[in-house]
N, C-alpha and C positions, 0 to 999 in steps of 0.2 A: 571808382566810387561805387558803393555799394546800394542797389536796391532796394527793398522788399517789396514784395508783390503776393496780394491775397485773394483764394477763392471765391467765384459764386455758385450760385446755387446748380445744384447736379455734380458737385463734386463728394457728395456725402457717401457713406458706407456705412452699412453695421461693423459695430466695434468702434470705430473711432471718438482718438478721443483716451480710451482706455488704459493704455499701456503707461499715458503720460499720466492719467488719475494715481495708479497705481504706485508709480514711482518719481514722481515730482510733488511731494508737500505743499508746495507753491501753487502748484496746477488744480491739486486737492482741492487748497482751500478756497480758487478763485472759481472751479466749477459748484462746490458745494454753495457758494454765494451765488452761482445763477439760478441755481432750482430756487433759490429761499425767493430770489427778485422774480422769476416767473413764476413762481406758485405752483408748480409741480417738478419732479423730478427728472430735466426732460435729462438727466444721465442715463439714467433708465434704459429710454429709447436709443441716445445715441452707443447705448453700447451694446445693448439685447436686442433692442428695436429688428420687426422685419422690414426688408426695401419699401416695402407700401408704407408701414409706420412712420417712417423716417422722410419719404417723399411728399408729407403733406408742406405747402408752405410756411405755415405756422411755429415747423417744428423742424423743417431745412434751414431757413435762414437762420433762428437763432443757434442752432447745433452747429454748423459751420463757423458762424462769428465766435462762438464760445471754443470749439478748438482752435481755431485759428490766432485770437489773441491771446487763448493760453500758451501757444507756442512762442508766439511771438515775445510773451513778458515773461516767461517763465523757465524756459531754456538757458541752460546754463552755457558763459561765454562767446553769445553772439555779439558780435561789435556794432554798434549803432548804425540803423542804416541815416543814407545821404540822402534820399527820397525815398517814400513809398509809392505806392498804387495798388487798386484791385479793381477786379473786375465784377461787375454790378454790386451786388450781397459786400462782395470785398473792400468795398471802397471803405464801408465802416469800420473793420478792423484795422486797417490802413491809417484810418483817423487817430484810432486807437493809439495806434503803434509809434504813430508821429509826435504823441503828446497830447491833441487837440482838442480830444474828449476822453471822459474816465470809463474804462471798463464798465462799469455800474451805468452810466449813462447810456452809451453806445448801447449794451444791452434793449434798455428800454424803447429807442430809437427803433430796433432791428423788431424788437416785439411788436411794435406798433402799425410799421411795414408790412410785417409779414402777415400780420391776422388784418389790416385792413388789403391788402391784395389781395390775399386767398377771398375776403366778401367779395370782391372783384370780380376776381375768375366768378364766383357761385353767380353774381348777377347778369354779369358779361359776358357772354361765350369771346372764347377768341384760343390764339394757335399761333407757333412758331413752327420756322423751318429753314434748317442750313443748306444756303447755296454752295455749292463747290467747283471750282475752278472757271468760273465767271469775272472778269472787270468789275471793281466797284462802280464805275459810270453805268457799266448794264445793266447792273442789279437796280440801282437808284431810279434807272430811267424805266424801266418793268415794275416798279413799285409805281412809281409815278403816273403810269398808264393804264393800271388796273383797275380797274370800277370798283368801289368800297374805300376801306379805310386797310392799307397794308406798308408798313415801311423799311429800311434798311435799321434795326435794332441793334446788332449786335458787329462790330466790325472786329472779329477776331486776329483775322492777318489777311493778308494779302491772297485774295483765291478763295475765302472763305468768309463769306457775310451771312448772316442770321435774320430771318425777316420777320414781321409780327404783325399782326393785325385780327381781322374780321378771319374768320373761317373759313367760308369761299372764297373771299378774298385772296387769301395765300394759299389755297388750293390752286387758283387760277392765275397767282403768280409763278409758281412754280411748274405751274406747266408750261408756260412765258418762256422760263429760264431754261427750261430743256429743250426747248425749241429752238432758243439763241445759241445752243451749244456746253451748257452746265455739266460737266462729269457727272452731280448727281442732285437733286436737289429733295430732301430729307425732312418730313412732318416729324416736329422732335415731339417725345412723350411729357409736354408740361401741360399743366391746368389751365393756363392764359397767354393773354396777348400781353408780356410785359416787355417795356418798353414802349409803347405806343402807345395813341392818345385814349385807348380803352381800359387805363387806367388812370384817368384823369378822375374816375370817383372817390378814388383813394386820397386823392391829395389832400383835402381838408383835413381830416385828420393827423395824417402826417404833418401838414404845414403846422398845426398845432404844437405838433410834439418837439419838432426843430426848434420853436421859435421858441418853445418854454428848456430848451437847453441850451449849458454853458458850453461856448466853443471856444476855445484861446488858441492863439498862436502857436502854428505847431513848431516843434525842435526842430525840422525838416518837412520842406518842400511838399505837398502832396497834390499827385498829376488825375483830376478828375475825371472821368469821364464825360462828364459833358463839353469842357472845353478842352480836354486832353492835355492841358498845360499844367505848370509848378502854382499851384496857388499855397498864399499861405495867410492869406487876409480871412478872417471868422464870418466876415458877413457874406464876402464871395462864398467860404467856404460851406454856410448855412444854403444860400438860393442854391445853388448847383445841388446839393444833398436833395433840394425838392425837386430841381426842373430833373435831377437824372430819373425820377420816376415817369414820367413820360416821353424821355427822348434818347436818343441811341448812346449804348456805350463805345465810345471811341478808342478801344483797346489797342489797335493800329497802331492810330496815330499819340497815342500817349505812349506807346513804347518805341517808338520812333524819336520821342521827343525828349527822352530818357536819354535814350543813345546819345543823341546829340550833343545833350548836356551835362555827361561825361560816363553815365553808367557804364560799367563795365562788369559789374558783377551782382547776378540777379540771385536772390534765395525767394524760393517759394517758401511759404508757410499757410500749411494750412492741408486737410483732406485732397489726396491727389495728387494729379501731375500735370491737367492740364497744362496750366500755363506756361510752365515748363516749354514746353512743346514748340507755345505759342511764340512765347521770346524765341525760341532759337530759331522759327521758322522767318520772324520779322526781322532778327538781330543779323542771319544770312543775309536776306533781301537787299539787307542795307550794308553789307562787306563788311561788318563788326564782326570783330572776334571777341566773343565777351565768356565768362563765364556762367555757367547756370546751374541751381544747385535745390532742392528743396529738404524740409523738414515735414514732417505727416505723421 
């Protein structure tokens, strides 16, 4: 059974994006419809843009969903996948890809997210940081114990969880974690604490913009990050889209539950290789032999 599995944020590049502009008509004309729905040309950026340009939130999230579902709809001779997923940012293109929402709308969604987190970040200080070769139980339990507000955000794969919160907070978790024994634990270069409840300011807005969109039933399964399972119900599917803004992406166990439920052959789409990476490091863990493959 076939996958697909879509980027989030930090997998961007200058240039991307470009090659598919140039030589996919299709691709053409669904980018040229997102500068018209965002009001600037963010082509522009994503394909001149320098790293700074391109790294503000505003201008990652949408740039990413926008390659990402252009690959995904535009790509000649992909066979339908049996499930999607993505990880944070990715989950929308995933909706995308599933049916569940229109490109044009998804869009909007992703605009919305991104320019009210980036106010976030600007009002909220806050910081992530990847643990490395740690227990999930240890990381959880050193969150747990730290003074402030810091939690387990991001569960990659096995050996590798992403934490977020307050600023000293995960400073002084991570110093926690290297004291337990962590290979290394890593202050990553983002503007906030997402995933955690330091972006509970954001929500309003978002909840707005969810509730004023159309979700249908998707063609195929889609395994969200907040509960990491196959949903396929629009109302599930709408609260999860909100609560994933404040609570961990379940990357793990959503790719564990893939396996499970018969995946066996994953295509990235999208900026990158992340994931890539990540399936095959979970898909091991778990004695699957699967295929993995991406588009970029």
């Amino acid at each position: 059974m076939k996958a697909y599995v879509f980027p989030g944020q930090g997998a961007q590049f200058p240039g991307m994006g470009k090659d598919l502009y140039e030589n996919s008509p299709k691709a053409k004309a669904l980018m040229d419809k997102a500068n018209d729905i965002l009001g600037f040309r963010i082509t522009d950026i994503m394909f001149n843009g320098t790293p700074d340009e391109l790294k503000a939130t505003k201008v990652t999230q949408p740039a990413i969903f926008i390659h990402s579902v252009a690959l995904a709809l535009c790509s000649e001779g992909l066979p339908a996948p049996d499930m999607t997923g993505g990880h944070s940012l990715g989950e929308f293109s995933a909706l995308v890809a599933a049916g569940a929402v229109s490109f044009e709308d998804g869009l909007r969604l992703v605009a919305v997210r991104a320019n009210e987190m980036q106010k976030c970040c600007e009002k909220v200080p806050g910081t992530m940081a990847a643990i490395i070769g740690l227990p999930t139980e240890t990381v959880e339990q050193i969150c747990e114990s730290t003074e402030g507000i810091v939690i387990a955000a991001n569960y990659n794969c096995d050996g590798q969880i992403v934490i977020s919160g307050e600023n000293e907070a995960v400073l002084a978790a991570c110093e926690a974690c290297k004291a337990a024994g962590a290979k290394r634990a890593l202050p990553l270069a983002v503007s906030g604490a997402f995933h955690s409840p330091l972006m509970e300011p954001a929500r309003a807005e978002l909840a707005k913009a969810i509730e004023a969109t159309e979700v249908k039933a998707p063609r195929c399964p889609i395994y969200q990050n907040v509960t990491a399972q196959p949903e396929t119900d629009p109302v599930r599917i709408k609260d999860n889209l909100l609560k994933q803004l404040t609570s961990p992406v379940r990357w793990t166990q959503s790719v564990k539950n893939m396996l499970a439920d018969g995946a066996d052959d994953f295509l990235e789409l999208g900026p990158g290789t992340v994931l890539q990476g990540l399936v095959k490091r979970i898909s091991g863990a778990e004695g699957k032999e699967v295929a993995i493959n991406g588009i970029s």
